[in-house]
N, C-alpha and C positions, 0 to 999 in steps of 0.2 A: 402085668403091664396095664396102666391106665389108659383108656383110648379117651379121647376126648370126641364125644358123643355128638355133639353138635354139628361135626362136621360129614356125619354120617346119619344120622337121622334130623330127616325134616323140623324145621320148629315151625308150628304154628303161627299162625298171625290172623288179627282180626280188622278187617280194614269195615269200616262205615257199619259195623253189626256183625258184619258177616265174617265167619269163621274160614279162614284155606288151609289147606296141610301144608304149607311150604310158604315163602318168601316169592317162588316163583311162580306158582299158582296164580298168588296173588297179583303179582305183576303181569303175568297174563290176562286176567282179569279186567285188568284196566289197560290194557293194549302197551304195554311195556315189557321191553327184552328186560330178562331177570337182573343179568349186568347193571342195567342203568339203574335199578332198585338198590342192587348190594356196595354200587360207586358212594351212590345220591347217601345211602344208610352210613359208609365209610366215611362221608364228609358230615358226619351230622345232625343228617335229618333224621326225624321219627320214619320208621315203616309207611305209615299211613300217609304221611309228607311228600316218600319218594315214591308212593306207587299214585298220589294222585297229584302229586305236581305235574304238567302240562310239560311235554317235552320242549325245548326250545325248536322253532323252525329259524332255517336259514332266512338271512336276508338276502333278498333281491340286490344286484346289482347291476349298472350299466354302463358298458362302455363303448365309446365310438357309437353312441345311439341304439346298442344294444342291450339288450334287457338277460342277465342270466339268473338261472334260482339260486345261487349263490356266488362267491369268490372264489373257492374250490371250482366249482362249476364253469368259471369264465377263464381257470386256470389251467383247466382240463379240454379248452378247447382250442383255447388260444394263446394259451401262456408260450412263452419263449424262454426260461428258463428249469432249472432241475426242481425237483421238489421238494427238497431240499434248501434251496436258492428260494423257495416261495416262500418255505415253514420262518425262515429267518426273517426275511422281508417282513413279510406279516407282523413277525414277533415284536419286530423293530418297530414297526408305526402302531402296533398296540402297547409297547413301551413307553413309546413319546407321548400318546394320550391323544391319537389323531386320529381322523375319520379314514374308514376304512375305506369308505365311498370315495375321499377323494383322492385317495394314493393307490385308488385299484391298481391302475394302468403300471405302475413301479410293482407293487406287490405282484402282478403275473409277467414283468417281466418286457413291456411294451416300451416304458423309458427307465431313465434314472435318474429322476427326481426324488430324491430320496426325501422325509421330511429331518 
C-alpha cells in the first residue's frame, strides 16, 4: 500500500531565509494559528504569503453612540435575534454591496430596515 507521505511527515518550508520543519512551525513563527496558513495556502497563496500576510482585524462599529470591536461583538451583546438570523442578515447587505456600518442595527437584529 502506498501512503502518501506528506500527510504524515512534516514538509519543510523556508519563509524570509529561514528554514522550519513544518508549515506550522512556520506559522508559529510569525504569530499565526497553522489553520489560517493551510486556508490562506488552500486559496492560493505562496507559504511565505500566508505566513506573512497580516491577519485581517475586525472593524469597530457603533451603535446607539456605542463603540463595539466588532459586529459579531455588538451582536453578542446586544443582538435581538438567532445567530443564524445574524449570519443571513449580514450575508444579505454584504450581497447588495452595502455598508455594514450603516445596516448594523438590522444586521443584530434592532430594526428591519432591510437594504
Amino acid at each position: 500500500m502506498e501512503v502518501n507521505k506528506s500527510k504524515f511527515d512534516p514538509i519543510k518550508v523556508i519563509v524570509d531565509g529561514v528554514e522550519y520543519e513544518s508549515i506550522g512551525k512556520a506559522a508559529r513563527a510569525y504569530d499565526k494559528k497553522p489553520y489560517v496558513v493551510y486556508r490562506r495556502k488552500d486559496d492560493g497563496m505562496s507559504i511565505e504569503e500566508a505566513v506573512k500576510t497580516p491577519l485581517k482585524t475586525p472593524k469597530t462599529v457603533v451603535i446607539n453612540r456605542k463603540k463595539y470591536q466588532s459586529l459579531k461583538n455588538a451582536f453578542d451583546k446586544i443582538g435581538k435575534i438567532t445567530f443564524s438570523q445574524y449570519q443571513a442578515r449580514r450575508h444579505k447587505v454584504i450581497q447588495a454591496d452595502k455598508d455594514l456600518q450603516k445596516y448594523a442595527k438590522y444586521i443584530i437584529g434592532l430594526n428591519d430596515d432591510a437594504p
